[in-house]
N, C-alpha and C positions, 0 to 999 in steps of 0.2 A: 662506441666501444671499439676499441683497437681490435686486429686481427690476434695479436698473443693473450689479447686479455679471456678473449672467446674461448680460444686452446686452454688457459687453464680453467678457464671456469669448465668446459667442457670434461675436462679429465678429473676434477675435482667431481663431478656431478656423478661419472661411471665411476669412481674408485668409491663413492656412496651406495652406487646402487650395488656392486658385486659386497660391498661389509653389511647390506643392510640384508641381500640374498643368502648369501652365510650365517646370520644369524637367527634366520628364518628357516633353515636349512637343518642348524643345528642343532636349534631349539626344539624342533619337532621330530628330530630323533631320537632327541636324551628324553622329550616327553614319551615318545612310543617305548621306549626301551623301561619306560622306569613304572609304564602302565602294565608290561610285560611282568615286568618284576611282582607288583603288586598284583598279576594275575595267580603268575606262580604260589605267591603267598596265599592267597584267597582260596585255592586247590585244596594246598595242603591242611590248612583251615579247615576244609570243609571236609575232607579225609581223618581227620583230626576226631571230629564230631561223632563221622561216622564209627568211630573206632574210641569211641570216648570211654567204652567199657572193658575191660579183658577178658579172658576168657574164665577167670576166676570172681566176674562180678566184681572184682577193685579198679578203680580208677586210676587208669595209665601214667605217670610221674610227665613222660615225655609228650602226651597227648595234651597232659593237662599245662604246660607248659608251653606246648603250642598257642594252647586257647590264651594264655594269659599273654604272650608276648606284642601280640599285635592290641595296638591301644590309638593306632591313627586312621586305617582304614572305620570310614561307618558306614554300619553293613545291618540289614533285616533279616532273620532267619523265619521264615513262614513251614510249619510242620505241615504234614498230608488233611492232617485234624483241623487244623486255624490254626494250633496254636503259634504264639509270633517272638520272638527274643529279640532284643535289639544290642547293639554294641555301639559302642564308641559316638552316638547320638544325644548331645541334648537337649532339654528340654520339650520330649517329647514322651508322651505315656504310651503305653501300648493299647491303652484303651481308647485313644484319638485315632480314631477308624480314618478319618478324613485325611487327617497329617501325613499316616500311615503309606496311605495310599499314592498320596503327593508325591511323600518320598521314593514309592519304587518304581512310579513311573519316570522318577527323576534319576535311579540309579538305572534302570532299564535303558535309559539315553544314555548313560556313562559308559556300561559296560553290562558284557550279557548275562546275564542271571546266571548261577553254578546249580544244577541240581545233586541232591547230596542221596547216595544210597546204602543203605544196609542188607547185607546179604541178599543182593541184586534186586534189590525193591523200593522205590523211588518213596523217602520219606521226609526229603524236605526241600524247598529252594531258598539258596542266598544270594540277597542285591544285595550291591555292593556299592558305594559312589567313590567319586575319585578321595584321597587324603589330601590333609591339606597342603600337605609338600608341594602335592602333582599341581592344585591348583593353584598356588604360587607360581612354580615354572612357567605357567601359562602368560602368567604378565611380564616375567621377565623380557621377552622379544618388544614388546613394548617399551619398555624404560631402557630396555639397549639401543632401541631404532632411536628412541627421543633423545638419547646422548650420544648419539651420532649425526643424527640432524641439528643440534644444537653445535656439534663441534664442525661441522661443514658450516654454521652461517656464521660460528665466529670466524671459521679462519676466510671466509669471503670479505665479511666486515674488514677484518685486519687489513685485508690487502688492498679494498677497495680504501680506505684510509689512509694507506700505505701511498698509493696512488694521487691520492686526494691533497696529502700532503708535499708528494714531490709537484706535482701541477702547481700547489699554490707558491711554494718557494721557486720556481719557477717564474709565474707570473710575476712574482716580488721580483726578482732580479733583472728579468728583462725590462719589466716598467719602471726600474730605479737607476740600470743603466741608459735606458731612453730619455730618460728625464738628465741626463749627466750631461748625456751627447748632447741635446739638447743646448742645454743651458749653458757651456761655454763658447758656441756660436753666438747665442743670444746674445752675451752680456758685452762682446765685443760689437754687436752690431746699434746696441741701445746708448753705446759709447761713441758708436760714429755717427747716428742720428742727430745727439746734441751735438756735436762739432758743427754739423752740417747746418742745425738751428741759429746756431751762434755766429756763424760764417756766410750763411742766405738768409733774408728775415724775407715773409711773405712766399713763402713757396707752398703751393699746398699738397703737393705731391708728398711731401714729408707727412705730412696729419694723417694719409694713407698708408703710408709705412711704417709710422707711431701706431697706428691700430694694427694693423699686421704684428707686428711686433710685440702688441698686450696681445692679442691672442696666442704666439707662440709662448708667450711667458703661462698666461693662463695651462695650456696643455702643459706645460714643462710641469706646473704645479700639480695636474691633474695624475700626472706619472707617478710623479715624487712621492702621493700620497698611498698610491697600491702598496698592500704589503703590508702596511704600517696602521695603527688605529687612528684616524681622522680626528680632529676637532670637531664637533656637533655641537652649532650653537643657533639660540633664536632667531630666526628671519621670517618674515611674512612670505607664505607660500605665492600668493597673487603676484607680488613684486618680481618674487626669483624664475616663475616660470614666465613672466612678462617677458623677461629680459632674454631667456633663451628663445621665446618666439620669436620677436625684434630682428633677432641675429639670423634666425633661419629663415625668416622668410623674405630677407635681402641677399639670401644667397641659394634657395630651391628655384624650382620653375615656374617662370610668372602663370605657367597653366594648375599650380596646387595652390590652393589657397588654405595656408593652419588658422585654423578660427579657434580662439581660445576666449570660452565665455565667460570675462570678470568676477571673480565673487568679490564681493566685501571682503576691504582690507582690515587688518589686523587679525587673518588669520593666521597664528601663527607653529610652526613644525619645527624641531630640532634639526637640523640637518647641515653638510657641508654646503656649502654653494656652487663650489669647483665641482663636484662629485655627482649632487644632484643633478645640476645642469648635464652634465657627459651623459647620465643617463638618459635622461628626456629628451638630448639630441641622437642617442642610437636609436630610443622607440621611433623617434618621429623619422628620422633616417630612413628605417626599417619600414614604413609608412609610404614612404614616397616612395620606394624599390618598388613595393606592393603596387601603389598604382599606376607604375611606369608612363601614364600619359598626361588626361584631366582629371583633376580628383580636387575633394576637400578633407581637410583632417583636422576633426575637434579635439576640444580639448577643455575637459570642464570638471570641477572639484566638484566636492561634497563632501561636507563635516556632519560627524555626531558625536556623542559625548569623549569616545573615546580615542577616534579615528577621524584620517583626513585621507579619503579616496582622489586619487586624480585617474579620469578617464580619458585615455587617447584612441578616439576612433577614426575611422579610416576605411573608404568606399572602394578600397582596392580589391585586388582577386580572391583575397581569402585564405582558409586552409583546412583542410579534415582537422577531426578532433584528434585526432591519434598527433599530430605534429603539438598538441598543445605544449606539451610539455619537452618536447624533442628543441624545439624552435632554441630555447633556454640553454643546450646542451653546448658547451666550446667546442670549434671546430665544426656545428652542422650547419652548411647552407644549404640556399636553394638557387642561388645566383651563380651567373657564370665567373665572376671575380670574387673576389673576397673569402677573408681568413674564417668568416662564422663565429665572429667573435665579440659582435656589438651588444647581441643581446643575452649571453652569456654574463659579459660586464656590467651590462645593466642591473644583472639577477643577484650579481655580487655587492655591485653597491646598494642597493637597498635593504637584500634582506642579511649581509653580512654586516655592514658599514651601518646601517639604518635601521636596523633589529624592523624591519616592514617587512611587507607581503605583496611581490608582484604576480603576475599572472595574465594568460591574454584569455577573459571575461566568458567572450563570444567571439564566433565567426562563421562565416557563412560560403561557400565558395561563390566568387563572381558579387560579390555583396558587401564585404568589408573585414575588417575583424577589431574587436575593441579589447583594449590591453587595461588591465586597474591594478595601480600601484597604490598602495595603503599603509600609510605613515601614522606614527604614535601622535596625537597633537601635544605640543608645550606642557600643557600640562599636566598630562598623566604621565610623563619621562620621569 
């Protein structure tokens, strides 16, 4: 991860946490203020009650008015005698003693009981629970946080994609113009070859520089094809990764030896040739770095119904678990040379180009580390 990309993820994450503190902030003021509110009402209420008669024995217009207007607080009123009234509650009788009781230990935890007096003599008390407005408000701070967290990992997605996208046009342009540069040195030097054939017969230093020559073309093709969707077509896995052994191991140190144990041919994988092979020359690459001296590196398939594993293992130094997935990333080495970029390619051509599944297995420090790439077989494509 780049140094700016840290910066904004960094400033994206506090400008999260100070909207998520404000909301948190706010929320639990508009709740205290609006339990305030319904304190106030609950007073008057209960002043109301106490005042429910006049002093001519008729019933207050404005008392009785009081009493009707609140219809969302639910509230117990327990007299000095037992007697109990309920409001705004239901499904609840007043002869369910149990229910009763539930409730005002449950309004008790809400808020504090109101005792109600009549010519200064305590004649009843009213629990009260929160209405259902208040406890509404309460989940609002929640579905605000969750649509804030939601809009923080779209706009990281966006960018890491953003990101994603410029690296891959990128990588397209750089490997299409390598592949350019390439190929018009090439086609003039495959033009001076034959003259040279047709002009010396029996020279066999030419048949060395004819193979030099198909390998640069090879890479040239190898270039040409980033960027662009591949051709994917049947070939016998045994045959294709034969041929990359062959090649490496007439050109690694006669102290590694790649041992790749045969399976039965006709097995067969969708795949590029140009493509796959680049791949399984970075892992095995990336193999030899690993055991910089003597070493041996396998290399052995395995089919089942639906899948063709190939294992490349390797008795080099190893790596923590934490690099499993690091190793795969462009640009991370661990070498004093090189771009960090063999097995980032690899990861592209397989599971972009080859809808497969790479990964390094196992690994041990000082012990080895095995890498399993897992391909669709022919058939199920």
């Amino acid at each position: 991860m780049s140094l700016l990309s840290r910066y904004i993820n960094l400033i994206v994450i506090v400008f999260s946490t100070i909207i998520v503190i404000s909301i948190l902030v706010s929320t639990y003021l508009l709740v205290q203020n609006y339990k305030d509110e319904e304190r106030n009402k609950m007073e008057i209420w209960s002043l109301a009650t106490s005042e429910l008669l006049d002093v001519n024995g008729q019933i207050s217009n404005l008392n009785l008015e009081v009493l009707k207007k609140n219809t969302s607080t639910p509230m117990i009123k327990m007299d000095y005698d037992g007697k109990i009234e309920i409001n705004n509650i239901k499904n609840v009788k007043v002869s369910d003693t149990v229910k009763i009781n539930k409730l005002i230990l449950k309004f008790k935890s809400e808020n504090n009981p109101i005792p109600i007096f009549l010519n200064g003599k305590k004649i009843s008390t009213l629990y009260y629970g929160n209405s259902s407005v208040l406890n509404k408000l309460k989940f609002y701070p929640i579905a605000l946080i969750l649509f804030t967290i939601s809009f923080v990992l779209i706009t990281i997605l966006f960018y890491k994609n953003l990101k994603i996208s410029e690296i891959n046009s990128l990588w397209s342009s750089m490997a299409k113009e390598t592949a350019h540069q390439i190929g018009t040195p090439l086609s003039s030097l495959i033009g001076w070859i034959e003259l040279i054939k047709n002009k010396s017969k029996n020279t066999p230093y030419i048949n060395e520089i004819e193979k030099d020559v198909n390998r640069l073309t090879t890479i040239s093709e190898r270039f040409g094809k980033i960027g662009s969707k591949p051709k994917l077509e049947k070939h016998d896995l045994a045959i294709e990764i034969g041929k990359t052994v062959k090649y490496l191991n007439e050109r690694i140190s006669n102290k590694i030896k790649i041992d790749f144990k045969q399976i039965e041919s006709n097995i067969y994988a969708k795949i590029n040739p140009q493509l796959f092979s680049w791949c399984l020359e970075n892992i095995i690459k990336n193999s030899v770095d690993a055991i910089e001296d003597k070493g041996t590196i396998s290399i052995a398939v395995q089919n089942d119904s639906d899948h063709l594993c190939i294992y490349i293992k390797d008795n080099g130094k190893g790596m923590s678990k934490k690099l499993f997935k690091n190793i795969f990333e462009a640009g991370y080495t661990t070498k004093k040379r090189g771009w960090g970029l063999g097995l980032s390619l690899a990861k592209r051509i397989i599971e972009d180009y080859h809808l497969g599944k790479i990964k390094v297995l196992e690994s041990k420090i000082n012990e080895g580390t095995t890498f399993e790439i897992r391909l669709n077989r022919f058939e199920s494509i």
